[in-house]
ZADRENSE-446188 format. One record per residue (C-alpha): residue in one letter; x, y, z. Coordinates in steps of 0.05 Angstrom, whole numbers, plus 32768, in hexadecimal, padded with zeros to 4 digits. Layout:
<nodes>
AXYZ
...
</nodes>
This chain:
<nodes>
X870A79FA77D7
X86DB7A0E779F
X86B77A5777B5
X866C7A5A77B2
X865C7A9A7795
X860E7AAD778A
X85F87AEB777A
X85C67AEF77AB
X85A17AD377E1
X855D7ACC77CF
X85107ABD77F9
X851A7A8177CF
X85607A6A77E4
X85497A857834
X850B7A5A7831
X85337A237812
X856A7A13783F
X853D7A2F7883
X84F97A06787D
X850F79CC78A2
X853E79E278D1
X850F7A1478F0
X84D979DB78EB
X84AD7A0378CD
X848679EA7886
X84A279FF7846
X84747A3A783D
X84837A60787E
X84B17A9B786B
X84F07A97788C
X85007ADF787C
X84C07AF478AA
X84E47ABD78DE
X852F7AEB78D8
X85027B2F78D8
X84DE7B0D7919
X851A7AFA7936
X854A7B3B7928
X85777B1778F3
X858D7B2178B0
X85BF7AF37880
X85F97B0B7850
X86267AEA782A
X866E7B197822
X86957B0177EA
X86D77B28780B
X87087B2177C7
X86D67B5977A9
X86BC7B7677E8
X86717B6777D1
X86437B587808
X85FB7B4377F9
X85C27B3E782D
X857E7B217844
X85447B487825
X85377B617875
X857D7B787874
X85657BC4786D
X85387BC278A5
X855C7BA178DD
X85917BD278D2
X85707C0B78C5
X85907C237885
X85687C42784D
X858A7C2B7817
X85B07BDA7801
X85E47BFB77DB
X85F87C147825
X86107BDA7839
X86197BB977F9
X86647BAC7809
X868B7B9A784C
X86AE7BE47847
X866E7C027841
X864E7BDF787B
X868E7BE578AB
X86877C2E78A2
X86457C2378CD
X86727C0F7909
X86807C347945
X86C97C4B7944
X86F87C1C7960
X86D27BE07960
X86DF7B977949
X86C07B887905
X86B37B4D78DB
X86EF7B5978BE
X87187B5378F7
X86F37B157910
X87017AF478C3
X87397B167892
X87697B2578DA
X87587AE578FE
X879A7ABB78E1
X876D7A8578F1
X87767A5278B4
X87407A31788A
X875279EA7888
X870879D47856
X86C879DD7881
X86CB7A287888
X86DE7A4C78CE
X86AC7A6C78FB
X86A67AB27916
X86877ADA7941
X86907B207954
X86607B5A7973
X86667BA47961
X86407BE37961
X86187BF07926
X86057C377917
X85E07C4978E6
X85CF7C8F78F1
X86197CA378FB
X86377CAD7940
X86017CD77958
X85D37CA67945
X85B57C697969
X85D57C2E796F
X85CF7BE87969
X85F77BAF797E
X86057B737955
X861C7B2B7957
X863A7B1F7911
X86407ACE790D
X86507A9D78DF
X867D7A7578B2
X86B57A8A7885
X86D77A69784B
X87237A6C782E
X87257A7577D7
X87677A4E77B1
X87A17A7377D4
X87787A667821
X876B7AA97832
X87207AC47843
X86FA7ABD7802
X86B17ABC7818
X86837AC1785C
X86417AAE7864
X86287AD078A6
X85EC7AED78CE
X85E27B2278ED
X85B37B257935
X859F7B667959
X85BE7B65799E
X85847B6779D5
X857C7BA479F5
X85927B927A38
X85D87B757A1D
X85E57BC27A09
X85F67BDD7A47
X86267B9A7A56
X86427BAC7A0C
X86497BF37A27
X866C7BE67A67
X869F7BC47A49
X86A77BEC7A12
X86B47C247A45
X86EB7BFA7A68
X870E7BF47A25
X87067C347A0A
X871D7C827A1B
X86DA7CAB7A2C
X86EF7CE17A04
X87067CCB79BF
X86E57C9379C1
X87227C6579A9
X87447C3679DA
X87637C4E7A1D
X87A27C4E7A3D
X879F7C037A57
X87767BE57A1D
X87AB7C0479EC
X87EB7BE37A0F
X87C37BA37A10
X87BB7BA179C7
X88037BB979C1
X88207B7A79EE
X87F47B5279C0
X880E7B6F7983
X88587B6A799E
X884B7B1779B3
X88327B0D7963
X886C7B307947
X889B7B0C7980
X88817AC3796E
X88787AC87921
X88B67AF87912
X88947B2E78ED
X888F7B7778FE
X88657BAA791B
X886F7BF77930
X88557C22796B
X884A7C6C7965
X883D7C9F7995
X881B7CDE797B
X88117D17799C
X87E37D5F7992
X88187D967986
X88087DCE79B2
X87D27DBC79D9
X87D87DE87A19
X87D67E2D79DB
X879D7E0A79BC
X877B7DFC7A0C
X87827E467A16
X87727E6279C8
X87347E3D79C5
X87217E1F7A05
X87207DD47A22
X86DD7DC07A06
X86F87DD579C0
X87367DB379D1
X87167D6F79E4
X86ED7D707996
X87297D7B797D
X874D7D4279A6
X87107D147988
X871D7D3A7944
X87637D1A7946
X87497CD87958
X871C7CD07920
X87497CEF78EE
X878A7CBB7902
X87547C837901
X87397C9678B7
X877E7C8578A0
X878E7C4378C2
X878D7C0078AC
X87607BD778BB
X87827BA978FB
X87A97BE27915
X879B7BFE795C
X878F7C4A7975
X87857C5779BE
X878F7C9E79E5
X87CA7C957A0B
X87D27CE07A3D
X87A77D1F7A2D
X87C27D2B79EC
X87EB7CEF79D4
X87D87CB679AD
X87EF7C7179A5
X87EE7C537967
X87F77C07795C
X880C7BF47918
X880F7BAA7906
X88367B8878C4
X88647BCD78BF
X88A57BC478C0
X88D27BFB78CE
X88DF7C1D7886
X889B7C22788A
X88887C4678C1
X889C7C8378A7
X88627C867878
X88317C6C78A7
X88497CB078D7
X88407CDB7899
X87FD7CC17889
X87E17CD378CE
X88047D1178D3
X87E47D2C7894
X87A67D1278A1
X87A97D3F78DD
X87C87D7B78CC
X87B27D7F787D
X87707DA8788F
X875A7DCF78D6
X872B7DA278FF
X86E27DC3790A
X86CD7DC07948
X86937DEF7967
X86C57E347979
X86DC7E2A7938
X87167E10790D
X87517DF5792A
X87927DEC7909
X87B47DB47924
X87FB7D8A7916
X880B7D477932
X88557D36794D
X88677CE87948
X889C7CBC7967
X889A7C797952
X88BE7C2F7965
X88CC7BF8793F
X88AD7BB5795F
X88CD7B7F7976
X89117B997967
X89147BD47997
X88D97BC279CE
X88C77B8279E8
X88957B9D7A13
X88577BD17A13
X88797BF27A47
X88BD7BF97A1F
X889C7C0E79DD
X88777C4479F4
X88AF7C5C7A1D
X88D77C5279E0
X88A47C7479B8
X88917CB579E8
X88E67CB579F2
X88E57CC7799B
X88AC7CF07996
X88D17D2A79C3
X89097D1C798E
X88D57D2B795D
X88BC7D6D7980
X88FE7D857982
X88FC7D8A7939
X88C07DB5793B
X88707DB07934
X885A7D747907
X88967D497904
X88A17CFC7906
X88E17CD97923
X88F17C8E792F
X890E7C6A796E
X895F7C60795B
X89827C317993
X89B27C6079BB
X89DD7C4379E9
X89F67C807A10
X89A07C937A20
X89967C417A36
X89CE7C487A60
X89A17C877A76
X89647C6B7A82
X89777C347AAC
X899F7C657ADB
X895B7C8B7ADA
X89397C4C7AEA
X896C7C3E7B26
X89637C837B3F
X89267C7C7B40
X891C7C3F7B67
X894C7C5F7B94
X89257C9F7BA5
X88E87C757BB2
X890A7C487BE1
X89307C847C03
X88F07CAD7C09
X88C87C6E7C2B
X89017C627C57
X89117CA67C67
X895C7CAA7C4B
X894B7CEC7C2C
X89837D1F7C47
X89957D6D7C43
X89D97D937C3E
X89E47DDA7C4D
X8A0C7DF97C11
X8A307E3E7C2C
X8A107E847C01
X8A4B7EB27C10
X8A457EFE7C1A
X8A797F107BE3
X8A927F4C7C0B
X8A9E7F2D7C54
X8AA87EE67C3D
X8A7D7ED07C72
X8A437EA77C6B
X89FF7EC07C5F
X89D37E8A7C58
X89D57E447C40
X89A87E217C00
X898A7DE57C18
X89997DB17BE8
X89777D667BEA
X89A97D267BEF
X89917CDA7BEC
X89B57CB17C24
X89C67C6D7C03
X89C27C317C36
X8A0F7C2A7C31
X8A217C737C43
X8A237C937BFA
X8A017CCE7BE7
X89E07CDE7BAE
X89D87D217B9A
X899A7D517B8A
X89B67D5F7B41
X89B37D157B2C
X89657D057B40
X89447D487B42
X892A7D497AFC
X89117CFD7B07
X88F67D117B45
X88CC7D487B19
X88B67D167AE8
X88A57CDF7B10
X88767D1A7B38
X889C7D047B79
X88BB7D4D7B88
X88847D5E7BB1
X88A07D317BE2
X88E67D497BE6
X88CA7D887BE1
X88997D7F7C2D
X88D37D587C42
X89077D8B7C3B
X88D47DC57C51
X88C97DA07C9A
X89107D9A7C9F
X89267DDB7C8F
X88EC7DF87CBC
X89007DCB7CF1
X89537DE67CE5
X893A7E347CF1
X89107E267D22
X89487E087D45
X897F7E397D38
X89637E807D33
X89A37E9F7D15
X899B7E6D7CDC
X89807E847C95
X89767E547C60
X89647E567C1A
X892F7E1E7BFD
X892D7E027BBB
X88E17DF37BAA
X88C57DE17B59
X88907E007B39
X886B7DBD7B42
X886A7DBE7B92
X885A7E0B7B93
X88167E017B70
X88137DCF7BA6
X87E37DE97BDA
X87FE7DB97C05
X88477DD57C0F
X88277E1A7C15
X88027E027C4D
X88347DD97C64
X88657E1A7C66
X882D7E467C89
X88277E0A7CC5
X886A7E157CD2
X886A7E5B7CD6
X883A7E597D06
X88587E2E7D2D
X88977E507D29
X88967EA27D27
X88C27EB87CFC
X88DF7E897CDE
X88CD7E9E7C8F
X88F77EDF7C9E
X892E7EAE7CA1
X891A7E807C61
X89277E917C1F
X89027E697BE3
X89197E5B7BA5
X88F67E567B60
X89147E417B21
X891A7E7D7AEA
X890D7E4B7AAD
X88D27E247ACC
X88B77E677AEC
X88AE7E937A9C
X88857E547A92
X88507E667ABF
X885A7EA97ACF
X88197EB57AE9
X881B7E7D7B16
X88647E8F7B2D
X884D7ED67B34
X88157EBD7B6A
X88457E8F7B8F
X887A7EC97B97
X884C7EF57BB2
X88307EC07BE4
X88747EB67BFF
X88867EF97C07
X883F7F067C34
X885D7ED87C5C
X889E7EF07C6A
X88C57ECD7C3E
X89067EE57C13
X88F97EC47BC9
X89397EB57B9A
X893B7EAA7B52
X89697E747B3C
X898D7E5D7B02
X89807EAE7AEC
X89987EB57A9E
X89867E6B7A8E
X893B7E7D7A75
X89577EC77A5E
X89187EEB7A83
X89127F2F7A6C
X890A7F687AA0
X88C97F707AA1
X88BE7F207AB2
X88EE7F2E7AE1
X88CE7F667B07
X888C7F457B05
X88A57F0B7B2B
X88B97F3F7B5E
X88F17F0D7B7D
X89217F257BAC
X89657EFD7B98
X89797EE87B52
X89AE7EB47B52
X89D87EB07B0C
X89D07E737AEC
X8A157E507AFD
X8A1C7E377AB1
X8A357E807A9B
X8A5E7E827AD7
X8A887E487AD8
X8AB87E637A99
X8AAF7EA87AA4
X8AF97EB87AA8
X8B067E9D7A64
X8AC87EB17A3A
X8AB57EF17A29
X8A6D7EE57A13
X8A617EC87A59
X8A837F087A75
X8A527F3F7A5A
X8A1A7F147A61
X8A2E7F0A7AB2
X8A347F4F7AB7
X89F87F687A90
X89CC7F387ABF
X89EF7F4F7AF8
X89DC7F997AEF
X89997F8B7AD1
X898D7F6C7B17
X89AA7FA27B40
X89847FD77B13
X89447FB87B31
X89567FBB7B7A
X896C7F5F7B7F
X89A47F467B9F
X89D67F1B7B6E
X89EA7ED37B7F
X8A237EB47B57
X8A237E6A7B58
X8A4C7E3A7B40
X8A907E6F7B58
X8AD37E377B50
X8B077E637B60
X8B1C7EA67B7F
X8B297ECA7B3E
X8ADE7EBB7B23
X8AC97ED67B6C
X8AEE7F147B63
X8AD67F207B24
X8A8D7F187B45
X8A9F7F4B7B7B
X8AB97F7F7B51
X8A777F7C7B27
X8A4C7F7E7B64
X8A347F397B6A
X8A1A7F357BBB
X8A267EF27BC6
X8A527EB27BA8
X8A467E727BA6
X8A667E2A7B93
X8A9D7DF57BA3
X8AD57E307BB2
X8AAC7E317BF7
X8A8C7DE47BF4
X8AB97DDE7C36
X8A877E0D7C5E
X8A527DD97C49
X8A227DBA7C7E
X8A0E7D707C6F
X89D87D557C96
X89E67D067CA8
X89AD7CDC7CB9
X89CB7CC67CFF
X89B47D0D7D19
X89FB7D247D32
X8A107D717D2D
X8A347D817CF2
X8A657DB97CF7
X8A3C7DD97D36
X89F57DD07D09
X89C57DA47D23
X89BD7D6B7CF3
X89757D667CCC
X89627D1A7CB2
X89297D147C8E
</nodes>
């Protein structure tokens, strides 16, 4: 097809080709008719990005100067961020010109004083025409201001689209575009990327600077990652500080360079926002599409799964998705588990067993942990330590948690010469719920908190101190005995230690379990061991195998043992309700 090419579009060449098709004589002005109507012509030749307009061009859009918009760059700079262009509706189409030109139509936001500007909507319309080797050569278009009461249609949808803060897609319109993205590269075999990048440090920069500062900076981010895209590519706001990056035509040698580019973008200068400066570095994980995700689902799983890879390297670095059997193998136990603990939750299989705490000098028991068991339909158990963490990351610990704080209530109500110890994450305690829960029973049921003892993770507790600090206190006003466990694993120093003003310390069972043959382990035991008897705690050693390791324990002082040299003392607690070793049975 031979290109038409004028330099300009004239009164002339408007009155010309517009007298009889708006049946008006030849010496009406068709420009006043486009003014009148709130339209104005262009012709974009796209091989040299030149765009020239109607005369009226200026003053429908309400730029001062031609030269403005006197190429398609120029005038997409106008748009709102993340909306469809004319170059998306012609030059991304794939919709082939087969000789009378294809038509388009798109709407976007048009602003011409910036983003703090007005706004005006536009329908961009018109036809478009392929050069010699049939790709986009030349459009001949109009543009029409929107009527006013189309904007707030425009605007609701926009809103369902898009995140409210950043202003770039959200969470839902993102994995739509990424399915989309994932079905081209499917059916015409090419290749696309997904990248998931997230703020390094966010909570420091939250508490440095505040959350309002935090949130420019999130939309800081935003616009910076955007500023360095191609044109086609997606961004959308995927969690509070992660974004999801869609990057079509990128195969996976590539992606590596894409990463860099938005990571520098980011982190090259501080982003302004009104407290200040912020320095801020960008962590990506990124996937290779089709070849390791066939779904949104899978790639951003994929893609969040590498991006904790890439943290692990430190602030500001990029690391891509690598097929490995042994973490598939993994996941789909995860997902198994999962289903599992939802299914034994909603039909109450959720079970508890009594695990003996010895006194190291009698030998007799002196209480018993309370640890949680899922009761398979076919009489298998499964056991706390293979769905805990899952429970924690799937935010479904709160249940065990209520379930196993009933039934342990219910146990010492029943059997006053009973004392139990309680295993409760940092997640439930900031739960007012269980707190509330805990102080029901204990009304119901005097005494019973002299009787339980609750334990908090060391490693989880240093996170939050302050919180951890509250919650300890709040147990102890009621009565309660409060143990630290896995004690070593987060290496609290003493004055941590103190503040959490705990009453029990139980040795993390990791430096117990080879004590007898390593050294290190040895002086480490027995440092932590008097550190703790220095300020006034009883010692619990878990994880004791045999009778030398518990001898060992004794002579240093440790108060009580624990682990499978007594796991014939323990207490399981079947579903059927029967008494189990004189115990009444608990089911959940």
């Amino acid at each position: 097809m031979t290109e038409r090419q004028p330099d300009s579009i004239s009164g002339e060449q408007i009155r010309a080709s517009g007298a009889g098709r708006f049946g008006r004589p030849a010496t009406a002005n068709p420009a006043a008719i486009l003014d009148h109507l709130g339209w104005a012509a262009y012709r974009w030749t796209i091989a040299g990005d030149r765009l020239v307009w109607s005369d009226n061009a200026c003053k429908l859009l309400q730029v001062s100067n031609p030269s403005s918009i006197g190429t398609g760059a120029e005038f997409t700079a106008f748009l709102r961020k993340g909306e469809p262009s004319r170059v998306d509706a012609i030059v991304n189409s794939g919709i082939p010109d087969h000789g009378p030109g294809v038509e388009y139509s798109v709407e976007y936001a048009f602003q011409p004083g910036g983003a703090a500007g007005a706004t005006l909507w536009l329908c961009d319309s018109g036809r478009w025409f392929c050069g010699a080797d049939g790709r986009p050569a030349v459009a001949e278009g109009v543009v029409r201001i929107v009527p006013e009461r189309h904007d707030a249609d425009r605007q609701a949808e926009y809103n369902i689209r898009h995140d409210p803060l950043t202003g770039q897609l959200n969470r839902a319109a993102l994995f739509a575009v990424l399915d989309e993205t994932l079905g081209v590269a499917q059916r015409g075999q090419t290749h696309a990327c997904f990248l998931v990048a997230a703020v390094d440090n966010l909570a420091i920069i939250n508490d440095a600077y505040g959350f309002a500062a935090a949130d420019e900076m999130l939309i800081g981010v935003a616009g910076r990652i955007r500023d360095v895209m191609r044109t086609g590519d997606a961004l959308g706001r995927l969690s509070g500080n992660k974004f999801g990056i869609v990057v079509g035509n990128c195969t996976e040698s590539e992606m590596a360079a894409a990463a860099a580019r938005f990571i520098e973008a980011v982190s090259s200068d501080p982003i302004l926002v009104s407290e200040g400066p912020i320095p801020v570095s960008l962590s990506i994980g990124g996937v290779a599409l089709p070849r390791y995700a066939r779904s949104a689902h899978a790639a951003v799983v994929a893609a969040q799964d590498t991006l904790t890879a890439a943290r692990k390297k430190g602030r500001g670095h990029f690391a891509v998705y690598a097929h490995d059997a042994q973490r598939e193998a993994q996941r789909k136990r995860n997902i198994t588990i999962a289903d599992e603990l939802v299914r034994a939750l909603n039909d109450r299989r959720v079970g508890l067993a009594l695990h003996p705490v010895i006194d190291s000098r009698s030998g007799d028991v002196a209480f018993y942990e309370c640890l949680t068991r899922l009761h398979r339909p076919d009489g298998t158990v499964v056991p706390a330590s293979e769905f805990i963490d899952l429970a924690e990351r799937l935010g479904l610990v709160r249940n065990l948690d209520l379930i196993a704080l009933d039934a342990v209530a219910a146990m010492l109500r029943d059997d006053p010469e009973l004392t139990v110890s309680l295993n409760v994450s940092m997640v439930t305690a900031g739960d007012s719920a269980w707190y509330s829960r805990l102080n029901a029973h204990a009304l119901a049921a005097p005494g019973i908190t002299s009787r339980l003892i609750v334990e908090i993770t060391e490693t989880v507790a240093i996170n939050d101190m302050d919180s951890a600090v509250h919650f300890v206190q709040s147990l102890r006003d009621m009565g309660c005995t409060v143990a630290i466990d896995d004690f070593g694993a987060g290496f609290t120093n003493y004055r941590n230690m103190r503040a959490l003003n705990a009453d029990i310390v139980k040795i993390d069972g990791v430096f117990i379990r080879e004590l007898l043959s390593n050294p290190e382990d040895q002086i480490f035991v027995h440092t932590l061991v008097e550190l703790a008897r220095h300020g006034g705690l009883k010692v619990v050693g878990e994880w004791v195998e045999n009778e030398e390791t518990a001898e060992l324990l004794r002579q240093w002082g440790v108060d009580y043992l624990q682990g499978s040299l007594f796991a014939d003392r323990e207490i399981s607690s079947p579903l059927s309700g029967a008494d189990v070793g004189g115990r009444k049975a608990i089911s959940a």
